[in-house]
N, C-alpha and C positions, 0 to 999 in steps of 0.2 A: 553540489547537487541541489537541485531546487526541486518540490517536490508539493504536489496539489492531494492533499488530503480532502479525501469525501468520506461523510457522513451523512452515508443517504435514509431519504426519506419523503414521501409524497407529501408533507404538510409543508414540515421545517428541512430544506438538506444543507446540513451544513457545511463550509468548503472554507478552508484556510490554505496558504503555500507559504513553507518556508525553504531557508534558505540552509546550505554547512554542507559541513563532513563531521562522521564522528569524531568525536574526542576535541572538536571545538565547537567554541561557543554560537549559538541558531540564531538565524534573523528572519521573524516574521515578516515578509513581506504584503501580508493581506491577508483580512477574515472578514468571513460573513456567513450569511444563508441565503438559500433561494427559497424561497416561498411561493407556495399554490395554495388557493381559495380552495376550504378541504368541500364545497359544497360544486366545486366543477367536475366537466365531466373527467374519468378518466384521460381519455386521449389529452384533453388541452394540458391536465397538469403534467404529465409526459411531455408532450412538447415545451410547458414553459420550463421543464427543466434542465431540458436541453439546449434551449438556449440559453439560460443563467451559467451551465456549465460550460457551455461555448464561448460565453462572453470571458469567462474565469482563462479558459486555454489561451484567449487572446491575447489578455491583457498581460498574463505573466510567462506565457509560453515554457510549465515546467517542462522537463525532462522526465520526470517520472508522475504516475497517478498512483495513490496510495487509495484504495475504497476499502472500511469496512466491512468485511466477511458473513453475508446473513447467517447467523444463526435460529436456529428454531427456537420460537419462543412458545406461549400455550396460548394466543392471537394469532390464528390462520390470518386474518385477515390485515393486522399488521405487518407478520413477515413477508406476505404476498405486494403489499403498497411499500416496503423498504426493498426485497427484491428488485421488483421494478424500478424504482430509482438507483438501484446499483446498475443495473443492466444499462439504462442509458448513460450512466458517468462511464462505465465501461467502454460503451459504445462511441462514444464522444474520442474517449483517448484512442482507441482501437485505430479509429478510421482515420486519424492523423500521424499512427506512427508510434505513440507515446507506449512506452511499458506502463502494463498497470500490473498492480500488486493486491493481494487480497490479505487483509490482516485481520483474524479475531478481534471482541474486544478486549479477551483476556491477556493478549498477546500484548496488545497494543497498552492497557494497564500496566501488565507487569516492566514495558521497557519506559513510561512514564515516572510512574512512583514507585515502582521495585514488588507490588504486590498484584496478581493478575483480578482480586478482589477489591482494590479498591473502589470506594464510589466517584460521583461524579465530582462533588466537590474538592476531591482531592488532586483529581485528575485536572480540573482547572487550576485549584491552586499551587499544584506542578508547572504545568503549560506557562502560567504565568511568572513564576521563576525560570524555568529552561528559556523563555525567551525574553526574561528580562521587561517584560510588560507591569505597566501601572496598578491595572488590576485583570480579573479574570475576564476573558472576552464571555459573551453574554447572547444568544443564550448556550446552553452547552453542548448545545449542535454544532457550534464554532470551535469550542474549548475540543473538542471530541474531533475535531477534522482537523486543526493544527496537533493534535497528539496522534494521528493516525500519520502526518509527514513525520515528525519528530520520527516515529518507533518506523519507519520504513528508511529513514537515513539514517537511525544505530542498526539496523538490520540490514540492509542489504548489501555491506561488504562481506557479511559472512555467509548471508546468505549466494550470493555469486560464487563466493570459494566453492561452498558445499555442490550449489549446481555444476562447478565448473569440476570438481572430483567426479560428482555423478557421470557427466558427458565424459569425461578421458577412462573410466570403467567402463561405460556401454561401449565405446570406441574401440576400446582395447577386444573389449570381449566380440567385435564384429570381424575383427582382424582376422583372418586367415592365420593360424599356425604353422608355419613350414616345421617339418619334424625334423629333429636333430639328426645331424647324421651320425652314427657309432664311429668313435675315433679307432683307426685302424693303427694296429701298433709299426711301428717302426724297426724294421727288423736290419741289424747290421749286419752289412758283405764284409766277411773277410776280405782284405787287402794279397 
């Protein structure tokens, strides 16, 4: 499974894709950030970041996008400029086809370093063992978009299971019931 992790953000957004299946060992195949001049207008850094994110779909053609899950933070005006770049890494995978995935950061912490509170430092210096790199990729907008693919390829075989339960319960339950018919006893003729 190869998998584009985004770590959006209108300044710095960060984008790593790695490679595996769980329970074996990950291969980064690319990290970086896209970057916009934080003094341009809205729309251009929008647009340049959908081409930075278009250029990423190009070059590695994952299968899956993994985007971090806006949470509310106490900066309206942060989660509105990280929003926004979720929405076009969204939009980007949407209109080619690609599943995207929405992950906490808690989420994505806890399937890293085993605690949903870890900081960032940890979390890179995770990233950096799970994928067997030299040192922690830099800045942690990168370390943050390669642990966002990591935790969406130890996640999404269970999580398919659970969807895939969900869908054969709602199925079931759309099914028409044909009602049983009462077994009528069998009554013996004398001979």
């Amino acid at each position: 499974m190869r998998v584009l992790g985004v770590d959006p953000g209108l300044t710095r957004c960060g984008v790593g894709v790695v490679e595996g299946v769980a329970g074996r060992p990950l291969t980064m195949l690319g990290v970086g950030v896209v970057r916009t001049p934080a003094d341009a207008e809205l729309g251009h850094r929008l647009v340049a970041i959908e081409r930075g994110i278009e250029e990423w779909l190009d070059e590695h053609r994952p299968e899956f996008v993994a985007v971090e899950r806006v949470f509310s933070q106490h900066n309206v005006r942060t989660v509105m400029g990280t929003a926004q770049a979720s929405a076009v890494a969204m939009l980007c995978a949407s209109r080619r086809g690609i599943p995207v995935a929405l992950h906490t950061p808690s989420e994505v912490k806890a399937a890293v370093t085993g605690s949903g509170r870890a900081d960032k430092s940890q979390v890179g210096t995770m990233v950096t063992r799970l994928l067997r790199l030299d040192a922690p990729p830099k800045p942690a907008d990168a370390a943050d978009a390669l642990a966002l693919a990591i935790c969406h390829i130890w996640r999404a075989p269970a999580v398919n299971r659970l969807q895939q339960a969900h869908a054969a319960v709602a199925a079931a339950a759309r099914t028409p019931r044909v009602p049983r018919t009462p077994a009528v006893p069998v009554r013996k003729v004398p001979r």
